[in-house]
C-alpha positions in Angstrom: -5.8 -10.5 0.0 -4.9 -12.5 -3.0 -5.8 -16.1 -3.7 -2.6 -18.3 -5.1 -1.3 -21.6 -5.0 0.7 -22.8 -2.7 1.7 -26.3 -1.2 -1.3 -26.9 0.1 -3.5 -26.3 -2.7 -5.5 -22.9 -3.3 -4.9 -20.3 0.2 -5.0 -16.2 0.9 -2.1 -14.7 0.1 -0.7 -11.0 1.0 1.2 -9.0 -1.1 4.6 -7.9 0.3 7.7 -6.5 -0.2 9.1 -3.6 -1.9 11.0 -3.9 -5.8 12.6 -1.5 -7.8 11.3 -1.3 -11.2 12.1 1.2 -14.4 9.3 1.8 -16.4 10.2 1.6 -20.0 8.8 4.1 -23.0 5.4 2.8 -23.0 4.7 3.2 -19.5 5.2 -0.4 -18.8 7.0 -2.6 -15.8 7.5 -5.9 -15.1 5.8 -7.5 -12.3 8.1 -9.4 -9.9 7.9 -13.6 -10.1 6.6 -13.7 -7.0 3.8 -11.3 -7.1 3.0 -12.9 -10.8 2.5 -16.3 -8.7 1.0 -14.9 -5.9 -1.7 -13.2 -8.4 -1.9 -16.5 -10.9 -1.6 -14.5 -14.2 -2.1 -17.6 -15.9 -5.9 -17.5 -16.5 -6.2 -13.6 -17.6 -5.7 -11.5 -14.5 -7.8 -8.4 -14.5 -6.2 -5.6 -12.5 -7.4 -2.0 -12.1 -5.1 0.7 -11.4 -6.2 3.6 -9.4 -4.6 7.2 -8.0 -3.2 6.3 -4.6 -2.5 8.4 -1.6 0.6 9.8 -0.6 1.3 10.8 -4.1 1.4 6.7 -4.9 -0.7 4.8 -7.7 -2.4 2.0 -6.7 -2.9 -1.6 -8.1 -5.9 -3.7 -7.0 -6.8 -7.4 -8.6 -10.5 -7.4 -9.7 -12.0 -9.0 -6.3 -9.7 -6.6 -4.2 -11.7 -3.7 -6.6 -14.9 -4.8 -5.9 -14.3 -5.3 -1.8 -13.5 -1.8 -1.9 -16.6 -0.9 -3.5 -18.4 -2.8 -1.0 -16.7 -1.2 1.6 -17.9 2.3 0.1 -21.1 1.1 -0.4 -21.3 0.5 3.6 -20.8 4.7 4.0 -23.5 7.0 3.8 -24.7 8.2 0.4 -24.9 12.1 1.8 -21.3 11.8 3.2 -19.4 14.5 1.0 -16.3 13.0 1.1 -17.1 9.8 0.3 -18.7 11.2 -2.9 -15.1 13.3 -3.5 -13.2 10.4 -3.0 -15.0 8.1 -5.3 -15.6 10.7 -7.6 -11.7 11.1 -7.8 -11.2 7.8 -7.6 -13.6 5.9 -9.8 -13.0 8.3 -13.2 -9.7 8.0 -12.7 -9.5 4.1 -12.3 -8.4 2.2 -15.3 -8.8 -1.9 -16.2 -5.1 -3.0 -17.4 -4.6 -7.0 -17.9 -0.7 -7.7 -17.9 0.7 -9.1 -21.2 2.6 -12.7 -21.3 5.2 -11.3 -20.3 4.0 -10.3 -17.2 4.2 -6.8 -18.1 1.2 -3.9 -16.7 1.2 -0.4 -18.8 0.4 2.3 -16.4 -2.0 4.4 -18.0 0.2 7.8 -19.0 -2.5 10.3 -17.6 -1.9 8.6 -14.0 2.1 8.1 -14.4 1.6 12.1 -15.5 0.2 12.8 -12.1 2.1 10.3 -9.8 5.1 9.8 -10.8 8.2 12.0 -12.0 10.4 9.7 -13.4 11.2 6.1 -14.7 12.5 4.7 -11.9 10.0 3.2 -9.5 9.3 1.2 -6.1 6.6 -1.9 -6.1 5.6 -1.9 -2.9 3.0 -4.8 -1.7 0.6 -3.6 1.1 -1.6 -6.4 2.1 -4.1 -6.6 -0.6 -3.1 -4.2 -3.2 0.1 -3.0 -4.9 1.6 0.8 -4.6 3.8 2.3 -7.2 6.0 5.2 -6.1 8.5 7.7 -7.9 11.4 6.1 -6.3 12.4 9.7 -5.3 9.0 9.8 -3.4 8.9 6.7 -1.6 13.1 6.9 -0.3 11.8 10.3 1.1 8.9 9.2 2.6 10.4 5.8 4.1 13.1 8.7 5.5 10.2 10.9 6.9 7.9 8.0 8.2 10.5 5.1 9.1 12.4 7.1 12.3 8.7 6.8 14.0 8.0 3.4 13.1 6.8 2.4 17.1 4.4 5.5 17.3 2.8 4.8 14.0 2.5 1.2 15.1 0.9 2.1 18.2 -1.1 4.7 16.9 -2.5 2.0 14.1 -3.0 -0.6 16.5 -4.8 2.2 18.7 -1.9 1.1 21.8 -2.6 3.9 24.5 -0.3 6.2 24.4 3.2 5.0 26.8 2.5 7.3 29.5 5.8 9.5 30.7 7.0 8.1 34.7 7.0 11.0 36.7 9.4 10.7 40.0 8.9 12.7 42.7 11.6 14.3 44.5 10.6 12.1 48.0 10.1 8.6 45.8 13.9 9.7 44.5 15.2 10.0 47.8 13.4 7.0 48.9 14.8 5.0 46.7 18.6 6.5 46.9 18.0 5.2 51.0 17.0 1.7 49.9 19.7 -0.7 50.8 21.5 -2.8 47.5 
């Protein structure tokens, strides 16, 4: 979550939506008007970026950073793929601050390993920002979207909807049934 302003004074934000973005020959994109208000680049917004999953990048504001942290903290020290993952994850995080033009430059060793081309997807996913190679995200929305009820299910652990079974008698039965 993001603190921001809104008409009620100071409140938690998320970060939504998706926006198609080119990134220009330094690596750099704009950041949409109202994820720059939702973040309050104002006052000297430190973000980090980060390799993401799925082949995405990902973009955390400082607090978000540290909450993640925390939350790795909670795992056990001796759990090996906590150490691979923030092994991989922590060398390759990098501190970007966008300029006054609300403008973030991707570092070019992450954009080498993420992303295949200029043109790319902002996506906003709760507390943290995803770039994609637009490519890679039109293919994965195609691959992912058609099951959009399972995966909701399955992440709101729903029990599975069980199949209804008829019997031939309960068919017959209920062919009998007067209308």
């Amino acid at each position: 979550m993001v603190v921001g302003a809104s008409g009620n004074g100071w409140q938690k934000m998320f970060l939504t939506g998706s926006y198609q973005r080119s990134l220009d020959e330094k690596c750099r994109f704009t950041l949409p008007k109202s994820i720059r208000d939702a973040l309050d680049t104002s006052g000297g917004l430190v973000l980090y970026v980060a390799p993401g999953t799925d082949g995405s990048l990902v973009i955390y504001t400082e607090s978000a950073f540290q909450r993640l942290g925390e939350q790795l903290g909670q795992g056990s020290p001796v759990s090996q793929d906590l150490r691979a993952f923030s092994r991989l994850f922590y060398s390759q995080a990098q501190r970007v601050e966008p300029d006054r033009q609300g403008r973030i430059r991707l570092p070019s060793d992450l954009v080498a390993m993420s992303l295949s081309g200029r043109e790319i997807v902002l996506i906003g996913v709760r507390d943290h920002l995803e770039v994609w190679d637009r490519e890679r995200w039109q293919a994965y929305l195609g691959q992912k979207q058609p099951f959009y009820d399972e995966i909701a299910e399955s992440a709101f652990e729903c029990p599975p909807r069980a199949a209804t079974v008829v019997s031939p008698e309960e068919t017959t039965l209920a062919a009998a049934r007067p209308r």
